[in-house]
C-alpha positions in Angstrom: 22.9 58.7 -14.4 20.5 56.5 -14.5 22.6 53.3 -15.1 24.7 54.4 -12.4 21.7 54.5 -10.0 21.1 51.1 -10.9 24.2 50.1 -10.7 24.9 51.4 -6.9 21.4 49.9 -6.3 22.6 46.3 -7.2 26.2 47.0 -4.9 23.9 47.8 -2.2 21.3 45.0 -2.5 23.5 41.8 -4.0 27.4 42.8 -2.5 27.1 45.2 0.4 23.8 43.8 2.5 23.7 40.4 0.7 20.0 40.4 1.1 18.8 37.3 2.0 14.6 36.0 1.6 12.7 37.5 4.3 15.5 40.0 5.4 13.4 42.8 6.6 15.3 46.2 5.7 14.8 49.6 6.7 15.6 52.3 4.4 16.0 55.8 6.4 16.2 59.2 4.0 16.3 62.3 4.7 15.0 64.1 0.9 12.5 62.9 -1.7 15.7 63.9 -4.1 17.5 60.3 -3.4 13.9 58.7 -4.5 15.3 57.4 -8.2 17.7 55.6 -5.8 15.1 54.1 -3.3 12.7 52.6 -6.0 15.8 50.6 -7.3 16.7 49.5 -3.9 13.5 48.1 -3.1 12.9 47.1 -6.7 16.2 44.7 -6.1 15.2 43.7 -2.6 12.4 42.9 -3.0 13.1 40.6 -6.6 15.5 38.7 -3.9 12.5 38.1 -1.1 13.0 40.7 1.3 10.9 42.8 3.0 11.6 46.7 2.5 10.3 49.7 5.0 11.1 53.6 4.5 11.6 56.3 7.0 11.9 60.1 5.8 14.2 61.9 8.8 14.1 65.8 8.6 17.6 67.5 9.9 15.5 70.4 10.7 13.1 68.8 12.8 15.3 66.2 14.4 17.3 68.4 15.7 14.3 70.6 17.3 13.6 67.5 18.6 16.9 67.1 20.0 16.5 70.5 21.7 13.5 69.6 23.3 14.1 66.2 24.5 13.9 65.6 28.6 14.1 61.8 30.5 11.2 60.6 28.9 11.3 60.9 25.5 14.8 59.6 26.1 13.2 56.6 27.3 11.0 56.5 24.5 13.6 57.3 21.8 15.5 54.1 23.4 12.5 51.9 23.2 11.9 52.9 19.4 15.7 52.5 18.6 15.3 49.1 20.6 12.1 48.0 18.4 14.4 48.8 14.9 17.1 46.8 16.0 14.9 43.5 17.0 13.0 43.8 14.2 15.3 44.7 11.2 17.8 42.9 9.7 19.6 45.5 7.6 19.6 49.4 7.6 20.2 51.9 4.7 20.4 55.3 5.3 20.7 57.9 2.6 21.9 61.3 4.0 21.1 64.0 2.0 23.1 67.3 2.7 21.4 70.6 2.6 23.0 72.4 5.7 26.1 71.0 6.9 25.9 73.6 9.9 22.3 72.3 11.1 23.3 70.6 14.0 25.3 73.6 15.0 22.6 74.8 17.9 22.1 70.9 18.9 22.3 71.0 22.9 25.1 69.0 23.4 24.3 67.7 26.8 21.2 66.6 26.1 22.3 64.7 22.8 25.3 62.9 25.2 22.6 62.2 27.4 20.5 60.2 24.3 23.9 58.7 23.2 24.8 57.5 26.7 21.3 55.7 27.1 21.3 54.2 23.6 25.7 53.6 23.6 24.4 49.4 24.0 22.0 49.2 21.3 23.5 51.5 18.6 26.9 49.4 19.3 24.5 46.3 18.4 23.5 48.0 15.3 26.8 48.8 14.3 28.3 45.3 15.3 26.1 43.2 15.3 23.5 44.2 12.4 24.0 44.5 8.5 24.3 48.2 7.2 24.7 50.6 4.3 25.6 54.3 5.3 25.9 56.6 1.5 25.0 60.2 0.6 23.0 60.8 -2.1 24.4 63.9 -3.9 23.0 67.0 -3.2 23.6 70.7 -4.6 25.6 71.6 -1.5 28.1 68.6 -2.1 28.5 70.1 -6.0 29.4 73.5 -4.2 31.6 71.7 -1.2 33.5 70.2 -4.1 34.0 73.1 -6.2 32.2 71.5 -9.4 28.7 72.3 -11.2 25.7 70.0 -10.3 26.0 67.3 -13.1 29.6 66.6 -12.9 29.5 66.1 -9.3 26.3 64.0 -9.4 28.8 62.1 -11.9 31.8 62.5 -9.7 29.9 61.0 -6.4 28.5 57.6 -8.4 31.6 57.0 -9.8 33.5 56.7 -6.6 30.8 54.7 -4.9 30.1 52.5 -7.8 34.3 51.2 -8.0 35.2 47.9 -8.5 35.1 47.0 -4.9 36.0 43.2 -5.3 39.0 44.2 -7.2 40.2 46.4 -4.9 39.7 43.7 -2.2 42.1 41.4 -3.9 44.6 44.5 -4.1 45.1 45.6 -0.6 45.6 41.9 0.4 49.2 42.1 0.3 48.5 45.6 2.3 46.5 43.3 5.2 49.0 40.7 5.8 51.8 43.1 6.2 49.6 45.4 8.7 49.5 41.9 10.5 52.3 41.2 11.0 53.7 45.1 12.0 53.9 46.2 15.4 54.9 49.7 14.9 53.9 52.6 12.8 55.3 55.9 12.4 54.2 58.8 10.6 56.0 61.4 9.6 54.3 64.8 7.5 54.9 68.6 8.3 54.3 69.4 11.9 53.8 65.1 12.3 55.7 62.5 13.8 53.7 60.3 15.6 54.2 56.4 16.7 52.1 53.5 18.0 51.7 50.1 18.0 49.4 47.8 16.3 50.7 44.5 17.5 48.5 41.5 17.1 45.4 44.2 16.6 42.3 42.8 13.4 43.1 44.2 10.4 39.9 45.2 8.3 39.4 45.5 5.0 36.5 48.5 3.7 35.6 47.7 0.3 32.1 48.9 0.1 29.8 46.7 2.6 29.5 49.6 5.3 30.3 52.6 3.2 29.9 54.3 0.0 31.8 55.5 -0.8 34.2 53.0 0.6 38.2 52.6 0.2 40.1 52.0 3.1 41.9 49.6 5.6 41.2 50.4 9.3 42.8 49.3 12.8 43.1 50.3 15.9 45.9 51.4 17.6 46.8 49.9 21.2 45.3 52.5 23.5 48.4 53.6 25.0 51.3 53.2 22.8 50.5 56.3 20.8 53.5 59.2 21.6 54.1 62.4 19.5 52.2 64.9 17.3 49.9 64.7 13.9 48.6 67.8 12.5 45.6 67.2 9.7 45.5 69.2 6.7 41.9 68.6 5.7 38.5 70.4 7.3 37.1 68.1 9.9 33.2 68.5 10.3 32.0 67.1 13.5 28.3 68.0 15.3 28.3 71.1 13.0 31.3 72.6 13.9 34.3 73.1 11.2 37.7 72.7 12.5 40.6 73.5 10.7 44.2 72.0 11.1 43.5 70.4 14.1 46.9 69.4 15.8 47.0 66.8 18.2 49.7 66.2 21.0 49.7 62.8 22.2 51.7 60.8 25.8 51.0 57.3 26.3 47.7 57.1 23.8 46.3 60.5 25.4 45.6 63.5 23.9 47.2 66.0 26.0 47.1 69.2 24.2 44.3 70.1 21.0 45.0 73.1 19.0 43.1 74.1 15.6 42.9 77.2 13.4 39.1 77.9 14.7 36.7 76.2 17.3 39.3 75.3 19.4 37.5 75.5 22.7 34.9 73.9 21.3 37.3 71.1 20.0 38.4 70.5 23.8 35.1 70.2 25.3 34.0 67.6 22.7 37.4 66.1 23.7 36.4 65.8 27.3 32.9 64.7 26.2 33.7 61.0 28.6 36.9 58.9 29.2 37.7 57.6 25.8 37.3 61.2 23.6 40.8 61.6 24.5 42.0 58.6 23.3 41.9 56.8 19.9 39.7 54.5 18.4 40.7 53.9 14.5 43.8 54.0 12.7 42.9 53.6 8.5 44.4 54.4 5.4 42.5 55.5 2.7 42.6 53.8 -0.7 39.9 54.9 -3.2 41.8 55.4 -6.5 38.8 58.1 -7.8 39.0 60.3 -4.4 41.7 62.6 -4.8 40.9 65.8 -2.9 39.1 66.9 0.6 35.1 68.2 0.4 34.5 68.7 4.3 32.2 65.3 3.8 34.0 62.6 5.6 32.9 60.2 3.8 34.1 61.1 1.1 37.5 62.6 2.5 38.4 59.7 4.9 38.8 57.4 1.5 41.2 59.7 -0.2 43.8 58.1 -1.8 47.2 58.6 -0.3 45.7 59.9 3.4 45.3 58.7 6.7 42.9 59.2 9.4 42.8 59.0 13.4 39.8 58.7 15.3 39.4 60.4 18.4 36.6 58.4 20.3 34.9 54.5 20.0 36.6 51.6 18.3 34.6 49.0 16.4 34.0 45.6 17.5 35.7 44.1 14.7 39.2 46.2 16.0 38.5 46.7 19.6 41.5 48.2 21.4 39.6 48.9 24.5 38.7 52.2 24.0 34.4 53.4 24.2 33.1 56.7 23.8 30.2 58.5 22.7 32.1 60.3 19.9 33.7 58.6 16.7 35.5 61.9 15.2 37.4 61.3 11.9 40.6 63.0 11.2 42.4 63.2 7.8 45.8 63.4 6.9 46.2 63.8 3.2 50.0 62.9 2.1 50.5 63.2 -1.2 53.1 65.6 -2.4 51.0 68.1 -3.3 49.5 68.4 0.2 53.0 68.5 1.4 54.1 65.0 1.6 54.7 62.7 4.1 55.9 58.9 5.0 54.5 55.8 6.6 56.6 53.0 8.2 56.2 49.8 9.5 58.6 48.4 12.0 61.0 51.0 10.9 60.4 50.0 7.1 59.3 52.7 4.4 55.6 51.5 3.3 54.2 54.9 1.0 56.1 57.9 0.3 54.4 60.9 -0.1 50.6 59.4 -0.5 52.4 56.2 -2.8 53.4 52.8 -1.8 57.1 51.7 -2.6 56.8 48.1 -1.5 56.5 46.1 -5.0 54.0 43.5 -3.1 51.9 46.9 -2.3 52.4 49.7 -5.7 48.8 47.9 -7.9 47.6 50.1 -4.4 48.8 53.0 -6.2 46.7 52.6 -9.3 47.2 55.5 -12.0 48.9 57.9 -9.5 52.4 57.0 -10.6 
């Protein structure tokens, strides 16, 4: 364990945030338990000149907080956000589950209220700043994942610790095909949906933002997307559970939002603003050591042989238009023992329940033939 601490220490400090002398980084936690981690990372920062600050969040309390906000703490809560960002460089934050359900009781007017005030400067920070987002294992991610404490702990390094160069150079091939396509379909039980991705950035996630990371992300053009996608994984969102969500789409809209629980709730974060309706992200997940959903998206979004949508806000880097306070993962898991499913680009076959079939695209595949 310990070598692997160090390891994901040295991904963090030397590949993900390339810390540069006098890079002044802030490290937020939320548990004392991810310490062993946070002495490496400033151990390694600081041997490379930089300049390393620490900020213990409690869920608990934040989210009293939340509760209790009115205009001018809002105002105050933007000023402090606006401070960080003009006077950090790079931002690690360590999340550290202990209640996934915490958030459940959050006011959600009041927390659209703070996101609408602070939509320009946490887009800078997400755009324009460097940044690490991981979870340090915790006891509730061993039970999430069905596995005792010290084989998850083992479980969650490996994955974020991959060879993440390596699987740069693999997806490649994967990149320049996405850029040239112009339409996608996919096709699972209770799915067939289509879009276009025509002359939209394709971009490579092989561990800068993420950790775990695996994945190759897009944006779909706002409204070509037509048809229906039901996801077969648990989708966690502002501490609600949802559970096969199915999504009904016309012209890029969502026009109709069904799932097994929560689903009124699911519709009125849906209508949070204009863009909840529409979709932000388009990825395929990639990480060859992730093969099965734990409610942590994370994790789940990487699984190899899946998919996700993202109701909500595009990123800069794949901007099809669409803004929105909400950035709400979805994941479609399509190997053949989630029930299969097919991807194809410009009416080509690309993966075949969860594998690639393209030659140019099966070292994608890695040990799952």
């Amino acid at each position: 364990m310990e070598e692997k601490i160090k390891k994901l220490s040295e991904i963090i400090t030397y590949y993900s945030l390339k810390i540069k002398p006098k890079d002044r980084v802030l490290i937020t936690y939320s548990s004392t338990k991810s310490n062993p981690l946070i002495k490496e990372l400033i151990t390694n920062i600081s041997k490379k000149g930089g300049i390393c600050f620490i900020k213990l969040v409690d869920e608990e309390l934040e989210n009293l907080l939340i509760n209790l906000t009115d205009n001018e703490r809002i105002k105050a809560y933007k000023n402090l956000l606006e401070y960080e960002i003009n006077n950090y460089d790079c931002f690690i934050n360590i999340i550290y589950n202990i209640n996934d359900f915490i958030a459940s009781n959050t006011n959600i007017e009041i927390k659209n209220s703070i996101a609408n005030e602070t939509k320009e400067l946490n887009e800078i920070k997400i755009n324009k700043r460097r940044w690490i987002l991981l979870n340090y294992p915790s006891e509730l991610d061993a039970h999430k994942a069905h596995m005792y404490s010290e084989e998850f702990y083992q479980f969650a390094f490996n994955v974020m610790t991959i060879d993440y160069q390596d699987l740069y150079k693999r997806l490649q091939p994967l990149k320049q095909l996405m850029e040239k396509t112009d339409l996608v379909r996919i096709i699972s039980p209770n799915t067939d949906l289509s879009f276009s991705i025509k002359n939209m950035p394709i971009i490579p996630c092989c561990g800068e933002e993420n950790l775990p990371d695996g994945e190759i992300f897009t944006a779909p053009i706002k409204q070509s997307i037509n048809g229906i996608i039901k996801f077969n994984t648990p989708s966690l969102y502002q501490g609600n559970l949802y559970n096969n969500i199915e999504l009904t789409f016309k012209d890029g809209k969502i026009i109709k939002a069904k799932s097994d629980n929560n689903e009124e709730q699911l519709n009125e974060l849906l209508n949070t603003d204009d863009g909840s309706r529409y979709i932000g992200e388009f990825a395929i997940g990639l990480n060859p050591k992730i093969l099965k959903p734990m409610g942590d998206v994370l994790f789940d979004e990487k699984i190899i042989g899946s998919i996700h949508l993202t109701p909500g806000s595009c990123y800069d880097e794949a901007n099809n238009g669409n803004k929105s306070t909400i950035h709400f993962d979805m994941v479609l898991i399509q190997r053949k023992e989630y029930g299969g499913g097919e991807i194809y680009f410009d009416h080509t076959l690309i993966r075949k329940d969860g594998l690639f079939v393209l030659p140019e695209l099966k070292s994608l595949n890695y040990n799952m033939l």
